[in-house]
N, C-alpha and C positions, 0 to 999 in steps of 0.2 A: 240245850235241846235234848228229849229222851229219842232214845234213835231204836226201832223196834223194828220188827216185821210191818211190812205196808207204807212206808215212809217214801214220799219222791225223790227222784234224786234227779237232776237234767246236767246234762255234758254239750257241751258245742263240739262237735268232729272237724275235721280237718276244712271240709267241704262249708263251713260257716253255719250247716243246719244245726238244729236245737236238738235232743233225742233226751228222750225220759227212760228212767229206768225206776223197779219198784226194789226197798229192799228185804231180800230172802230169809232176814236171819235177824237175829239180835248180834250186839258186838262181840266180836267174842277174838282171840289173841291169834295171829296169822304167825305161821313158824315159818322162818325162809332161810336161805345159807347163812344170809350176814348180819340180819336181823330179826326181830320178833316185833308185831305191831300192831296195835288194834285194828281191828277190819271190820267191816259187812260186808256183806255179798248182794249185787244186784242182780233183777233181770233185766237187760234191755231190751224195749219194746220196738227199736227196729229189725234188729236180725236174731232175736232171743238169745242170745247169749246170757250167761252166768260171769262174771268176774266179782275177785277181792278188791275192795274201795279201799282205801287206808282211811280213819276217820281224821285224823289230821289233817288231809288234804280237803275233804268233805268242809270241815269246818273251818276253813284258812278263809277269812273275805281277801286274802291278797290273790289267793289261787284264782289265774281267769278259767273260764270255761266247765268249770267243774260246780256243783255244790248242792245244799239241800233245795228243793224246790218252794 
């Protein structure tokens, strides 16, 4: 999958609702204390938030609740 600006993303939250989010960026390498790792950035269209996605997880079919739309 080519993963760009405008791509859906949907997460299941705690509460069992569905929530979409669009994503902000192209991938691009997230620098953290203990690791470094491909990311995108979403916004989520419940409470607009911004966060870093890891595309790993994005494209895991074993990951529940998370993934491309």
């Amino acid at each position: 999958m080519y993963m760009t600006e405008g791509n859906l993303v949907k997460y299941r939250n705690m509460d069992g609702e569905l929530v979409y989010g669009i994503t902000m960026s192209d991938v691009f390498i997230h620098s953290c204390v203990t690791e470094d790792y491909e990311a995108i950035r979403v916004l989520w269209t419940d409470d607009g938030t911004e966060t870093n996605e890891r595309i790993e997880t994005l494209l895991n079919p074993a990951e529940e609740g998370i993934g491309f739309a």
